[in-house]
C-alpha positions in Angstrom: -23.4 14.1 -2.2 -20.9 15.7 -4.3 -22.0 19.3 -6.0 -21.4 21.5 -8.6 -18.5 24.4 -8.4 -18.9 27.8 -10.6 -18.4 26.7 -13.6 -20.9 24.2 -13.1 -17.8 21.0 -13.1 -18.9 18.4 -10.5 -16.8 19.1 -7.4 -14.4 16.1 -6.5 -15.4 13.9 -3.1 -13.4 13.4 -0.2 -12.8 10.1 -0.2 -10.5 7.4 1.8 -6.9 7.7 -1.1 -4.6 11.0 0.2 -1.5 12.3 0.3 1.1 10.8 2.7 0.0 7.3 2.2 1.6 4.6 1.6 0.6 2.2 -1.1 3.0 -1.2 -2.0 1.7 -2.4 -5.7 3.0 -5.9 -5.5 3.0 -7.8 -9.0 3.3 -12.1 -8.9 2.8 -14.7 -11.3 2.2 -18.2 -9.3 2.8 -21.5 -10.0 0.0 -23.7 -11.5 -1.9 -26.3 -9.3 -1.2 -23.8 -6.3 -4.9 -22.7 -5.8 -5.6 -24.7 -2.8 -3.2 -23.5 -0.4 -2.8 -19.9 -1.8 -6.3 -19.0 -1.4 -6.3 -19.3 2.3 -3.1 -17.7 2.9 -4.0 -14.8 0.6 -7.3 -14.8 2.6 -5.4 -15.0 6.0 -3.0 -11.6 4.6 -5.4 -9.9 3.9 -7.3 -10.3 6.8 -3.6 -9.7 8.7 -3.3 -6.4 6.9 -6.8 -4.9 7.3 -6.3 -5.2 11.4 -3.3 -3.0 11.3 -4.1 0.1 12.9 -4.2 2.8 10.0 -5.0 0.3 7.1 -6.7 1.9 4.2 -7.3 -0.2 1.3 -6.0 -3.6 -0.2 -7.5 -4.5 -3.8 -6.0 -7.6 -6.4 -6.4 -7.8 -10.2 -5.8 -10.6 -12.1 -4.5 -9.7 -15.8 -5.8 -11.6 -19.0 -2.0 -13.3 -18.9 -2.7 -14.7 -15.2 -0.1 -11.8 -13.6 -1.5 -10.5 -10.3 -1.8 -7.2 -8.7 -2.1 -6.3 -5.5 -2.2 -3.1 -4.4 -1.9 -2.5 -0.4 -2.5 1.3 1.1 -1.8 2.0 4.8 -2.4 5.5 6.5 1.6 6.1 7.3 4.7 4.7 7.2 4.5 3.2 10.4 1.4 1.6 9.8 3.1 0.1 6.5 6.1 -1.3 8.5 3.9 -2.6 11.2 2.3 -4.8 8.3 5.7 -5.4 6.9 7.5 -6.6 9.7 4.5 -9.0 11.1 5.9 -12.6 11.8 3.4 -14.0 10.3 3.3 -12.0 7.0 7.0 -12.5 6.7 6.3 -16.4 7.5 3.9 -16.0 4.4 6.6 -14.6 2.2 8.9 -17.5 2.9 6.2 -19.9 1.9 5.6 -18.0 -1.7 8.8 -18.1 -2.5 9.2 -21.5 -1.6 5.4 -22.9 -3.1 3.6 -20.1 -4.7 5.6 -18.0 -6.8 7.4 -18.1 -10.5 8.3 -14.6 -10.2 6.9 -11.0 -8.2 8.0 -7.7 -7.8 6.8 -5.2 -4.4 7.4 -1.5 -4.8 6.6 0.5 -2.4 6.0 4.2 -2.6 4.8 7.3 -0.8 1.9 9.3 -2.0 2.9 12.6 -2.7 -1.1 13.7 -3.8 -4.4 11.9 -4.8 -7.7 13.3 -6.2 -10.9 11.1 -6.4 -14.1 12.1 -8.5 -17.1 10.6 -8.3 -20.4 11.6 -10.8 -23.2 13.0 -8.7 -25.9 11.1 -8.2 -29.6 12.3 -8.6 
């Protein structure tokens, strides 16, 4: 449970988001009527990605508009590139382009710092 500091300001949590990370925010709008066999796949990535060794976090939002974000944290950037480079996420790439996609984006960017607060509870 997170305290107070002198000046009586919560003090911040340690949490799972720090420096040195590596996050890939990757941005898609998909075809229509592509539901059935996206869901799976996105299922089966995710899955892919959360048994690397030093995976951290993978979270998607869906905009009002239908865009979609993904946002894909690893530990290093050897744990990013072992994600990366996986046949079968690669495999999965081909098939968006070919099936899913109208149009995405992927950066990828080191963390340089991160802070997380979190109200105190009781």
């Amino acid at each position: 449970m997170a305290g107070a500091d002198a000046d009586g300001d919560p003090t911040p949590i340690v949490d799972r988001f720090t420096g040195g990370q590596v996050v890939t925010v990757f941005r898609s709008r998909r075809r229509p009527g592509t539901d059935d066999v996206y869901g799976p796949l996105v299922e089966a990535m995710e899955a892919l990605a959360r048994a690397v060794p030093g995976f951290v976090d993978f979270a998607t939002f869906v905009a009002a508009d239908g865009e979609r974000v993904s946002l894909v944290t690893f530990a290093s950037p050897e744990a990013h590139a072992a994600w990366r480079d996986d046949p079968r996420h690669r495999a999965a790439q081909r098939q968006g382009r070919a099936e899913f996609y109208e149009e995405y984006s992927v950066q990828v960017s080191q963390c340089t710092a991160a802070t997380q607060w979190r109200r105190p509870t009781g």
